[in-house]
C-alpha positions in Angstrom: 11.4 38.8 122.6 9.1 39.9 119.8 7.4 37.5 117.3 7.5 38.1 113.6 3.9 39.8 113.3 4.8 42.0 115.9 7.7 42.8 114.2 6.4 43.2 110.8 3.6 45.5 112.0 6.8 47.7 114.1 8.8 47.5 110.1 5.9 49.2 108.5 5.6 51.7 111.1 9.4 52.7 110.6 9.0 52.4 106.5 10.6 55.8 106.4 13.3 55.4 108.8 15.0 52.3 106.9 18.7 52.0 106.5 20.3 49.5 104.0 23.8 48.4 103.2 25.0 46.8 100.0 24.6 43.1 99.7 28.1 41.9 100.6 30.1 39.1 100.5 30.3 37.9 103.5 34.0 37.0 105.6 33.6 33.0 105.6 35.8 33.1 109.0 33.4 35.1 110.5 30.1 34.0 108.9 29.1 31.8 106.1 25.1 31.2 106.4 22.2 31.8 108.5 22.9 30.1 111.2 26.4 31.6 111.9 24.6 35.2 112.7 21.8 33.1 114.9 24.7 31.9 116.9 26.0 35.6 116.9 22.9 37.3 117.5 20.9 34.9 119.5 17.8 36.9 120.5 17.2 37.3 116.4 13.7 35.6 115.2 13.2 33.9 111.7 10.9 36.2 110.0 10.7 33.2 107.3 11.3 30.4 108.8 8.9 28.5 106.3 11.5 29.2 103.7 14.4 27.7 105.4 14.5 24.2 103.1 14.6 26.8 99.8 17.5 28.3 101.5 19.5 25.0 101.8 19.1 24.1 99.2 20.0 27.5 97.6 17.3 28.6 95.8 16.0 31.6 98.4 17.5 34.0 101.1 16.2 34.0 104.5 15.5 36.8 107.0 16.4 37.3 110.4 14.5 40.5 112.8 14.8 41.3 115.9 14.2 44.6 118.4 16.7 46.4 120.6 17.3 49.1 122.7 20.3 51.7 122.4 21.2 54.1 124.9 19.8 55.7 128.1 17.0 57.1 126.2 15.7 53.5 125.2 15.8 54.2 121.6 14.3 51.1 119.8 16.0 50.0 116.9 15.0 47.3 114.3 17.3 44.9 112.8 16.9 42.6 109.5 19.5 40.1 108.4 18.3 39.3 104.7 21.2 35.8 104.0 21.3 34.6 100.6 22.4 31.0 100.3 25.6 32.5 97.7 27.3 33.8 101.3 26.0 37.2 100.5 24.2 39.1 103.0 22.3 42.5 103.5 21.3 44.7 106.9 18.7 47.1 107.7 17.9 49.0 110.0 15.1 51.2 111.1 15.4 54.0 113.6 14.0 57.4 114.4 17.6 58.1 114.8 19.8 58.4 111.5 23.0 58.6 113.2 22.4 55.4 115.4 21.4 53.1 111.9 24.0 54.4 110.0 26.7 53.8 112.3 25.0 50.6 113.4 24.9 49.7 109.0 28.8 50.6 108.8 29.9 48.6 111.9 27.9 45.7 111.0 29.6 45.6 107.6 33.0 46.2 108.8 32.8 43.1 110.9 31.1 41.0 108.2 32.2 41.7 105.0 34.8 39.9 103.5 
């Protein structure tokens, strides 16, 4: 598992290999807040965990990271969950591969969005 710095330092790295959807509305019988995608995605870390009371009580959106790898060739991909307490969300993703963050962007908002 990484930790937040780590992952922030492996973000900037990939600043030019970052994928973003649309901030959607997200499917409330899939996922209404933060804590349904940590239950999804388990291995995820808070990237702003200091910010979680703001996000209760809706004021600011809160950030999920983590690092996996796709495929035989072990490529490492970067995922952030950005959750806004309005049930909106947005994903990134940074890759050396286009293909593998743009299909990872669209399926992620196919099963999320509402």
């Amino acid at each position: 598992m990484i930790d937040a710095s780590s992952f922030k330092y492996k973000w900037k790295a990939e600043n030019a290999n970052i994928f973003k959807s649309d901030t959607l509305d997200l499917n409330p019988r899939i996922a209404k807040s933060v804590y349904d995608f940590k239950k999804y995605f388990t291995n995820l870390i808070d990237l702003t965990p200091s910010k979680e009371y703001d996000y209760v009580s809706g004021v600011e959106d809160y950030k999920l990271c983590g690092v996996f790898e796709v495929g035989q060739s072990n490529l490492e991909v970067l995922l952030k969950i950005v959750t806004q307490p309005n049930k909106k969300a947005l994903f990134q993703v940074a890759s050396k591969s286009a293909d593998i963050a743009e299909f990872l962007i669209r399926t992620l908002v196919f099963i999320f969005r509402k």
